[in-house]
TORKOL-4160 file (C-alpha; in steps of 0.2 Angstrom, whole numbers, padded with zeros to 4 digits, m for minus):
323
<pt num="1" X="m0009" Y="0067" Z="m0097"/>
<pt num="2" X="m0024" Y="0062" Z="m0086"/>
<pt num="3" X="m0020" Y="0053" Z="m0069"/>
<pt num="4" X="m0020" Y="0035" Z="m0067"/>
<pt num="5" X="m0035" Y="0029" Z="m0054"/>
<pt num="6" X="m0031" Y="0013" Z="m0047"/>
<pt num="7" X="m0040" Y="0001" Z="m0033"/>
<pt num="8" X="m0031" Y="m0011" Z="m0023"/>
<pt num="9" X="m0040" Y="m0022" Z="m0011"/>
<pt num="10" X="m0036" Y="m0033" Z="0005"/>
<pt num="11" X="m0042" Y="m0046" Z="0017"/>
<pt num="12" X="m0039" Y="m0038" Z="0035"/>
<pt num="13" X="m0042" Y="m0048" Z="0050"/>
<pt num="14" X="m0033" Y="m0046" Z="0070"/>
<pt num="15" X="m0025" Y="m0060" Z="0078"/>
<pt num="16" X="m0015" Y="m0058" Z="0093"/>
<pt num="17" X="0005" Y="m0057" Z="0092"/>
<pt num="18" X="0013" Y="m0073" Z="0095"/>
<pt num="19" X="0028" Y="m0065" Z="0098"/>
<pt num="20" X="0034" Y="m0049" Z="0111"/>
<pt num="21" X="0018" Y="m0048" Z="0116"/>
<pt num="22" X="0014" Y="m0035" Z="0131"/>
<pt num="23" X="0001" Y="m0047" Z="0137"/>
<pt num="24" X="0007" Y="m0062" Z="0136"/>
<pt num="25" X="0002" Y="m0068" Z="0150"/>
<pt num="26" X="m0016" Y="m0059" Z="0152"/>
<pt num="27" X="m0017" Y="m0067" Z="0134"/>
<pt num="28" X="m0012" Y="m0083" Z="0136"/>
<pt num="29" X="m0025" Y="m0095" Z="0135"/>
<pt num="30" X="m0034" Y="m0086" Z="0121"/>
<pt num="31" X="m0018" Y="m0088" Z="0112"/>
<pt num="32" X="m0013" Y="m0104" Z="0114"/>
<pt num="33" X="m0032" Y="m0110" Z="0110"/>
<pt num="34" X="m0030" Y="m0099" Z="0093"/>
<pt num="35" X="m0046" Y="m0088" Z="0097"/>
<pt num="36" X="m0048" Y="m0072" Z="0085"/>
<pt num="37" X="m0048" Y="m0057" Z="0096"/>
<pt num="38" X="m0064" Y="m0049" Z="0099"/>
<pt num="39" X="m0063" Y="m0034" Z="0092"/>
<pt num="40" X="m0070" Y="m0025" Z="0076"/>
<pt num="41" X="m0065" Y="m0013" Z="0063"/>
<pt num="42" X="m0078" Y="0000" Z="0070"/>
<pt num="43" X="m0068" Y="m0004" Z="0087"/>
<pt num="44" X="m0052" Y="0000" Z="0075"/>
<pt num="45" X="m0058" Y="0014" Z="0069"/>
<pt num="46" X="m0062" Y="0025" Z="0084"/>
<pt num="47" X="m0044" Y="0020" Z="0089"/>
<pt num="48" X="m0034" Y="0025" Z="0075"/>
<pt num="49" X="m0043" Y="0041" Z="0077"/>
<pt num="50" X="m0038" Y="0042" Z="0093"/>
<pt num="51" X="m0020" Y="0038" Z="0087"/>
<pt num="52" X="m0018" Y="0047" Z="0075"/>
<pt num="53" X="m0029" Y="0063" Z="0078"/>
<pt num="54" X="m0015" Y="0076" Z="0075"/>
<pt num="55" X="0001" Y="0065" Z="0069"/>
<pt num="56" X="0007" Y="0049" Z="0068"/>
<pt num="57" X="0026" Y="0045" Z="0061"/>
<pt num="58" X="0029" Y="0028" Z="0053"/>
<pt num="59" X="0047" Y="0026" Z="0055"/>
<pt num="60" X="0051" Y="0011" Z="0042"/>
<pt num="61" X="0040" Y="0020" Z="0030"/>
<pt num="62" X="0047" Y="0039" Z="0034"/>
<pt num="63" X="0028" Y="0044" Z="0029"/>
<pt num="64" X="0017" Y="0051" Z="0040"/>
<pt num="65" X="m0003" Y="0049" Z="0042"/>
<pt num="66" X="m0017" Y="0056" Z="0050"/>
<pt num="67" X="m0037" Y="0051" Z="0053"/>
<pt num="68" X="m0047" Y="0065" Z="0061"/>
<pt num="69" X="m0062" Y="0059" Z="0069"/>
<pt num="70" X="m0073" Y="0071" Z="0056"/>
<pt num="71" X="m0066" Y="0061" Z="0040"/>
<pt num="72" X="m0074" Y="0046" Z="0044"/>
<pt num="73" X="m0090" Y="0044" Z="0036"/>
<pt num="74" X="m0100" Y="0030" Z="0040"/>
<pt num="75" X="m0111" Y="0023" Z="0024"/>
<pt num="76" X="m0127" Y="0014" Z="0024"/>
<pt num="77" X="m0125" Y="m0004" Z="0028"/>
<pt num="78" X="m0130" Y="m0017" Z="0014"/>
<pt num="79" X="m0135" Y="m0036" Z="0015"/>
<pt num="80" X="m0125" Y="m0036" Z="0034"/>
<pt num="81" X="m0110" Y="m0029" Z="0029"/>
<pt num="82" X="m0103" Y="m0012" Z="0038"/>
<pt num="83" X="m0097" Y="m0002" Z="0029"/>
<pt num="84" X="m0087" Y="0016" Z="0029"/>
<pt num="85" X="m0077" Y="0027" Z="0019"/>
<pt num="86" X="m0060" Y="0034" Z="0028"/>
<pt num="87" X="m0049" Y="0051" Z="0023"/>
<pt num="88" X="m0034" Y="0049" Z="0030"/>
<pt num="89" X="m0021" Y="0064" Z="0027"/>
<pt num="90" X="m0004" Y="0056" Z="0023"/>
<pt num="91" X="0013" Y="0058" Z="0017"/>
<pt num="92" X="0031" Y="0061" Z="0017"/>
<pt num="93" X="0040" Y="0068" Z="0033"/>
<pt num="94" X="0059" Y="0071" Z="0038"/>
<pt num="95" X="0062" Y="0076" Z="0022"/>
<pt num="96" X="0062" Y="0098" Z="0016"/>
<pt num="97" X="0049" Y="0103" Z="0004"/>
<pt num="98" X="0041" Y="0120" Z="m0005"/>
<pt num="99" X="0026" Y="0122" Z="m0009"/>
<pt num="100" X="0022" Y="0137" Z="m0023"/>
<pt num="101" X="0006" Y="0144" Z="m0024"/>
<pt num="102" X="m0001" Y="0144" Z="m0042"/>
<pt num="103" X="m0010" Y="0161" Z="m0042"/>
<pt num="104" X="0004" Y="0169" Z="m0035"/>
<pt num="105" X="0018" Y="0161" Z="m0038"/>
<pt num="106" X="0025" Y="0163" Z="m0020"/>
<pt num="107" X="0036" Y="0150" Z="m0012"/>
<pt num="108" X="0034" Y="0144" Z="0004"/>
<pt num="109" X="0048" Y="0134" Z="0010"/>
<pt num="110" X="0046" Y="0122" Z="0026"/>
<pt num="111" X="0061" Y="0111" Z="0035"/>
<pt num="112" X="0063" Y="0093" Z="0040"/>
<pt num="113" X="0052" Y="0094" Z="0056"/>
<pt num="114" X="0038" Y="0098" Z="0043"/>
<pt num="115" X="0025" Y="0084" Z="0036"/>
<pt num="116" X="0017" Y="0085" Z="0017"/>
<pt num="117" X="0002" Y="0075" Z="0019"/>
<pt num="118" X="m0013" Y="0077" Z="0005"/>
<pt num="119" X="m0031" Y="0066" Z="0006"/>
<pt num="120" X="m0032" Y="0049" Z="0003"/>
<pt num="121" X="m0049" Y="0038" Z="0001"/>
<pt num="122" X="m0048" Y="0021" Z="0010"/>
<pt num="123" X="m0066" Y="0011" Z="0009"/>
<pt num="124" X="m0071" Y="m0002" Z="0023"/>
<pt num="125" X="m0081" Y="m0017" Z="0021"/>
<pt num="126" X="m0085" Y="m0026" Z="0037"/>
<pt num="127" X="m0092" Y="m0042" Z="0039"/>
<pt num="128" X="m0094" Y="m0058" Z="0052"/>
<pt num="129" X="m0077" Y="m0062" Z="0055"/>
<pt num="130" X="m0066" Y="m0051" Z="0043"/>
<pt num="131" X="m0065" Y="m0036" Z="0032"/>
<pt num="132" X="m0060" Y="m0028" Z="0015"/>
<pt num="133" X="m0049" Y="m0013" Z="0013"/>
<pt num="134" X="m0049" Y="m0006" Z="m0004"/>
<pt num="135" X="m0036" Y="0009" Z="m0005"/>
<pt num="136" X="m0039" Y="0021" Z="m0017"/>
<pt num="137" X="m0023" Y="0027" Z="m0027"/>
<pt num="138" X="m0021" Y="0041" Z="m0036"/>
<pt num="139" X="m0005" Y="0044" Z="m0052"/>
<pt num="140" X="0005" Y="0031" Z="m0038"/>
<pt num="141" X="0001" Y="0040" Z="m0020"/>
<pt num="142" X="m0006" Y="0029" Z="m0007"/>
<pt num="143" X="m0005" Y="0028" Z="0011"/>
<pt num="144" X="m0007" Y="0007" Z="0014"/>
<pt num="145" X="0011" Y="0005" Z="0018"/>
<pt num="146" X="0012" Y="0019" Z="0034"/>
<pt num="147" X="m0008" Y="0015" Z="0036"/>
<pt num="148" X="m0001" Y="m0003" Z="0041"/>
<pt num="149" X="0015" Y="0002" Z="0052"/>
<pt num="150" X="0005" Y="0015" Z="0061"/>
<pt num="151" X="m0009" Y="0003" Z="0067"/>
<pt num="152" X="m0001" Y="m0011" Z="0071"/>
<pt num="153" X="0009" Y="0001" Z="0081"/>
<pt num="154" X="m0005" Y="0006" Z="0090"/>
<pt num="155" X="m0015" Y="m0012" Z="0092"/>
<pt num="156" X="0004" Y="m0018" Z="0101"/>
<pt num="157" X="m0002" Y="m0013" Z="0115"/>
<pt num="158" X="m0016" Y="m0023" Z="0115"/>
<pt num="159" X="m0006" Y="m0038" Z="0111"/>
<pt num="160" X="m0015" Y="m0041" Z="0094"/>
<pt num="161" X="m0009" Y="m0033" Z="0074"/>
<pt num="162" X="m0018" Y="m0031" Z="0060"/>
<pt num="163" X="m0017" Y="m0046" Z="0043"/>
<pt num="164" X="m0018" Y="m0038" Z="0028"/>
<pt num="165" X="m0019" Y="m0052" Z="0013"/>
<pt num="166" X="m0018" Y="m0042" Z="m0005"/>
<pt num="167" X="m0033" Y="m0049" Z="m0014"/>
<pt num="168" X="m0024" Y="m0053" Z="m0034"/>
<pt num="169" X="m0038" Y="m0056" Z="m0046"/>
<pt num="170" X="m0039" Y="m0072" Z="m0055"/>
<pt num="171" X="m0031" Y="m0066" Z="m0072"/>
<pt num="172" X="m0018" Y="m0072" Z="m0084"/>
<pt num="173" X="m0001" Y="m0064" Z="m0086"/>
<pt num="174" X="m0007" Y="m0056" Z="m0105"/>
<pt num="175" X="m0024" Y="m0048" Z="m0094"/>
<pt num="176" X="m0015" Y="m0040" Z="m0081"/>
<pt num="177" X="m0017" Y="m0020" Z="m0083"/>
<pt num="178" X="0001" Y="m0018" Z="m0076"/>
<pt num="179" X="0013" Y="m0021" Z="m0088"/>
<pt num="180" X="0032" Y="m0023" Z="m0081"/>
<pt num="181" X="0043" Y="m0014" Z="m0094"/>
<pt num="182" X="0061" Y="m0011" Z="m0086"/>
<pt num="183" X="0071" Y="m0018" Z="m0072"/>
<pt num="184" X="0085" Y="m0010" Z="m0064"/>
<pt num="185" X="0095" Y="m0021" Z="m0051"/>
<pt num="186" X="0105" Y="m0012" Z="m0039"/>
<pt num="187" X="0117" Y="m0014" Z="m0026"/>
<pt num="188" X="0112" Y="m0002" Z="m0012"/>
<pt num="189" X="0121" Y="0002" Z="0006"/>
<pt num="190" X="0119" Y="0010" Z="0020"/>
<pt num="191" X="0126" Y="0027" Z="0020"/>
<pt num="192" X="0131" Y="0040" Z="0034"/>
<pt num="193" X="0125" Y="0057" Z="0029"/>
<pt num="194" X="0136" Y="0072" Z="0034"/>
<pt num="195" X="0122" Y="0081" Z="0043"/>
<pt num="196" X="0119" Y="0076" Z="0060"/>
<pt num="197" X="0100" Y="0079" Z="0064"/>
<pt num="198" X="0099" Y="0064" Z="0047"/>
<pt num="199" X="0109" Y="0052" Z="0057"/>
<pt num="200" X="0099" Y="0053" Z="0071"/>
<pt num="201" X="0082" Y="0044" Z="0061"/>
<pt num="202" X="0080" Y="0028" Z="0066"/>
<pt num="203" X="0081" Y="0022" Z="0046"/>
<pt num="204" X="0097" Y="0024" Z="0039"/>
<pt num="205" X="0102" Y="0032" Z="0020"/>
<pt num="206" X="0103" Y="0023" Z="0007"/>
<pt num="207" X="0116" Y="0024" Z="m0008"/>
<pt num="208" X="0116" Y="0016" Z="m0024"/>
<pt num="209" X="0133" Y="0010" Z="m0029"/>
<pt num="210" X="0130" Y="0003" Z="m0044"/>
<pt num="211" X="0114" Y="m0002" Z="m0056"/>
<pt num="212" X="0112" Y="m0017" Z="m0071"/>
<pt num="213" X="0096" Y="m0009" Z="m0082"/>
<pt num="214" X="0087" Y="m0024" Z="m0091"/>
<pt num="215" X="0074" Y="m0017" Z="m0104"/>
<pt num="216" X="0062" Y="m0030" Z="m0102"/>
<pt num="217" X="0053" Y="m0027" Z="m0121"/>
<pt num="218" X="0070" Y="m0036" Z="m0127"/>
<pt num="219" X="0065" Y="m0057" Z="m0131"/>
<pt num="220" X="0083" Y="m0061" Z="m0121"/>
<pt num="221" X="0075" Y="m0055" Z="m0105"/>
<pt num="222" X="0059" Y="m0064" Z="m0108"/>
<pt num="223" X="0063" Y="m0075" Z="m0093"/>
<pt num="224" X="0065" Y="m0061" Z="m0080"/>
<pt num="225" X="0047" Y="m0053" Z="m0088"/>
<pt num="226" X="0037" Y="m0069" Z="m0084"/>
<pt num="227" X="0047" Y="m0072" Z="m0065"/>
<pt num="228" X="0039" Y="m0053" Z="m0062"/>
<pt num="229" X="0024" Y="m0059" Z="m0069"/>
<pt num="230" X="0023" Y="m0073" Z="m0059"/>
<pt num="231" X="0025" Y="m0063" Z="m0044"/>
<pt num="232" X="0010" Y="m0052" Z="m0050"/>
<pt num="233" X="m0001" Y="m0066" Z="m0051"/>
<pt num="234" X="0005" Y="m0072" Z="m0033"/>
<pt num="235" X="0014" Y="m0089" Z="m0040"/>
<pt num="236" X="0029" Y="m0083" Z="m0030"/>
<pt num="237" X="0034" Y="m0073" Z="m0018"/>
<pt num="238" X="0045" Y="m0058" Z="m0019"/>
<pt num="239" X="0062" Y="m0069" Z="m0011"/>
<pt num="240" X="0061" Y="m0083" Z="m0023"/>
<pt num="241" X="0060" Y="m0071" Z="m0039"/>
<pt num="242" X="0074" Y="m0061" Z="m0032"/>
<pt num="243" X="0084" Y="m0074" Z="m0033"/>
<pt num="244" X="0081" Y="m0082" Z="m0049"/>
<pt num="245" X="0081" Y="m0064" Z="m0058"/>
<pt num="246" X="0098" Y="m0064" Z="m0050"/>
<pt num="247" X="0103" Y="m0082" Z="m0058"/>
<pt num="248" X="0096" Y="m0077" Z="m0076"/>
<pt num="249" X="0110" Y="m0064" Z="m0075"/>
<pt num="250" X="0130" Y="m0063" Z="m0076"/>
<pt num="251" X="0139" Y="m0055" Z="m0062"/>
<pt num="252" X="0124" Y="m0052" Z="m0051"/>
<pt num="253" X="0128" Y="m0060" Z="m0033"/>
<pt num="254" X="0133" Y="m0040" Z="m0026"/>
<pt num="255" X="0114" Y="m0036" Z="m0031"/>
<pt num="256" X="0103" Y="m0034" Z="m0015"/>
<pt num="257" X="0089" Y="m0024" Z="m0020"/>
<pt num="258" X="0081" Y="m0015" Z="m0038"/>
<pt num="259" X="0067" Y="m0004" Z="m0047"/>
<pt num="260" X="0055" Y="m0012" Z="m0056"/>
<pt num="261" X="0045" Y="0004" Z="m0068"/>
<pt num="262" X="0029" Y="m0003" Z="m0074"/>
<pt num="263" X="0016" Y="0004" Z="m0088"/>
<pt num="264" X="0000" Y="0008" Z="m0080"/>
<pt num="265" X="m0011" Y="0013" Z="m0094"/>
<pt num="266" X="m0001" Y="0028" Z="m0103"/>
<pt num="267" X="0007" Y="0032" Z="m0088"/>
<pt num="268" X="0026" Y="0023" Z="m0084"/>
<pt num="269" X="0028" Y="0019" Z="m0062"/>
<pt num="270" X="0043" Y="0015" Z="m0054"/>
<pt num="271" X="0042" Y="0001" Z="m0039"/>
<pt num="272" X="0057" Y="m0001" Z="m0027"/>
<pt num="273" X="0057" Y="m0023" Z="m0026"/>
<pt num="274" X="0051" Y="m0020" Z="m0007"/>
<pt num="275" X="0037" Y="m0008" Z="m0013"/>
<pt num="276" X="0032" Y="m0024" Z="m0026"/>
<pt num="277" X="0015" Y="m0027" Z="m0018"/>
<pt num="278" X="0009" Y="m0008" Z="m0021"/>
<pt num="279" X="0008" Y="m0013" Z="m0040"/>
<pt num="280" X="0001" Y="m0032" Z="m0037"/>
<pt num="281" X="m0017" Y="m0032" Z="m0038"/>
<pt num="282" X="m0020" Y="m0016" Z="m0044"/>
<pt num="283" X="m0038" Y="m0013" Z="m0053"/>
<pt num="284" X="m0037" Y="0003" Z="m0065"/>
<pt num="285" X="m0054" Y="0012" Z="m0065"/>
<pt num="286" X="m0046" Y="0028" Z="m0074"/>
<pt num="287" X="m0056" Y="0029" Z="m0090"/>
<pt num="288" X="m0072" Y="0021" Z="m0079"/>
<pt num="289" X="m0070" Y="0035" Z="m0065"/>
<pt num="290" X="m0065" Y="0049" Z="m0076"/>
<pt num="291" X="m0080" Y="0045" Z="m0090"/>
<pt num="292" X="m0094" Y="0044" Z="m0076"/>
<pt num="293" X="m0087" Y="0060" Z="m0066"/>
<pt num="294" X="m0090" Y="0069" Z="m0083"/>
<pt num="295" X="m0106" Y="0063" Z="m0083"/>
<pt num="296" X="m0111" Y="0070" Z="m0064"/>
<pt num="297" X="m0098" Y="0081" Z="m0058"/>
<pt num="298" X="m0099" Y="0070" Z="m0039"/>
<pt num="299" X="m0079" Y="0062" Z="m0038"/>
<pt num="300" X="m0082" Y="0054" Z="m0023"/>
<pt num="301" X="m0099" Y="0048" Z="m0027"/>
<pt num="302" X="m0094" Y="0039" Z="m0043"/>
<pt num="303" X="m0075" Y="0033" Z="m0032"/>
<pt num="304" X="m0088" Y="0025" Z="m0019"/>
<pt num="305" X="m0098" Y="0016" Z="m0032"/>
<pt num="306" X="m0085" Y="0009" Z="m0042"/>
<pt num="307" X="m0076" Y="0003" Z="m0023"/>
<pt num="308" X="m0095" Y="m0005" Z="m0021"/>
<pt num="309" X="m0094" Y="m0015" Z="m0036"/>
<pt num="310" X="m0077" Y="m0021" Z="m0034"/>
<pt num="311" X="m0079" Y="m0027" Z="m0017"/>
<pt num="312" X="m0095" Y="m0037" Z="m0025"/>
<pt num="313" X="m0084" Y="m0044" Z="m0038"/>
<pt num="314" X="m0073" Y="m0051" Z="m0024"/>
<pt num="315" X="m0088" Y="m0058" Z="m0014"/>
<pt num="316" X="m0092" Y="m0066" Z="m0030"/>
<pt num="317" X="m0076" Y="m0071" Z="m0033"/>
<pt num="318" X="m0073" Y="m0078" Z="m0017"/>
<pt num="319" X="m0088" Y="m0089" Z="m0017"/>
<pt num="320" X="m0084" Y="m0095" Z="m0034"/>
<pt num="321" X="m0067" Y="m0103" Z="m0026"/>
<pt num="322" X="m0075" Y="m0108" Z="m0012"/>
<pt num="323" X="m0089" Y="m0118" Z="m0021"/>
């Protein structure tokens, strides 16, 4: 089965942290006269390099990222807006892992204090006063959510954090290319692992106690499809659906988190409830990428120039809403 390619795209702007911040009082009148900090995404850049040059650990995310300085690659600037293409390396840490080599079959085993972190395309779109992020997902792997705890990690020491708004296309519910298709509501708790070194992570484990599956193909669960939907088009946010899939069901009160399993094309994803926003907004360029990469054989040339022309669309769209 081919791999799903998806898009997903933010509004990013820095403001400075209204609350804990390290410079308060350097800070003080900027903050209270509500003036953007100065600072830039090619200012960003250089710095997350810096931060993140061999390692970095996100801790509520138990992912890991890294941005050499020689896998950012500026690109040629068009109609004022900066733009580049970053390669972070990114993934799970904490956790074993084996790795077996396909033309030898020899395993290769590595322990909790090893990282497995695989390429990741994240293109940049400056302009005046703001930029877009597009994240480029590949089969459901992406690096958004320990791109985000990392920087803002890094930029609280200057007293300001990165916004990330997810841009949702204007669609209906029956156009959207992610299609919810099963619910599972849980009731997770915190658990005590018998092995020392996992007690001493800063993010506990998590045991699932018990689960209520809802197949959402069915007409009597009609309801909880179209709150999900809702949530996809941003009519609500995650809180508010929670609690009404829980009052469309018996018995549900002990529920405090689920797993939502979308179809993305041919290809079935599951979504824990506070991963919901890495399937909002999501563009599927798979048949578009994979039919021009037969074409010309360049994957990245043909990724960059779809990225291109969904950050126009936007720009188009945004003007649109604004007019």
């Amino acid at each position: 089965m081919a791999r799903i390619e998806t898009l997903s795209a933010y509004r990013c702007t820095f403001s400075y942290l209204q609350r804990n911040n390290p410079l308060k009082e350097e800070l003080q009148e900027k903050i209270k006269a509500d003036i953007p900090p100065e600072y830039t995404f090619a200012d960003f850049i250089e710095d997350f390099c810096k931060a993140t040059s061999s390692l970095a650990k996100g801790e509520v995310t138990e992912r890991a990222i890294m941005l050499p300085e020689e896998n950012v690659y500026s690109r040629p600037s068009e109609s004022g807006v900066k733009k580049w293409r970053i390669v972070p390396y990114a993934g799970k840490q904490g956790k074993p892992f084996r790795i077996i080599k396909t033309t030898t079959g020899k395993k290769y085993d590595f322990g909790s204090d090893s990282a497995a972190l695989y390429e990741h395309n994240i293109f940049v779109y400056q302009d005046e006063d703001s930029a877009i992020l597009i994240f480029h997902r590949q089969s459901g792997s992406g690096c958004k959510s320990v791109f985000l705890e990392v920087a803002n990690k890094m930029l609280r020491q200057k007293g300001i954090k990165l916004n990330m708004e997810l841009y949702l296309p204007l669609v209906s519910p029956e156009d959207l290319d992610v299609i919810p298709t099963k619910i599972q509501l849980q009731f997770v708790r915190d658990s005590t692992s018998t092995d020392i070194a996992e007690n001493t992570h800063k993010k506990k484990q998590r045991e699932v106690v018990k689960e209520l599956g809802l197949n959402l193909g069915s007409y009597e669960n009609n309801a909880i499809k179209d709150i999900l939907r809702s949530v996809q088009i941003g009519k609500i946010d995650r809180a508010v659906a929670f609690a009404k899939i829980k009052a469309e069901c018996p018995d549900a009160k002990d529920y405090n988190d689920a797993k939502i399993f979308f179809r993305v094309g041919k290809r079935i994803c599951p979504v824990q409830w506070n991963e919901f926003d890495s399937i909002m907004g999501v563009y599927d360029i798979t048949d578009q990428l994979h039919q021009r990469f037969r074409s010309s054989g360049d994957f990245i040339g043909e990724l960059s120039a779809i990225s291109d022309e969904y950050y126009k669309s936007i720009i188009k769209e945004e003007d649109v809403n604004a007019g």
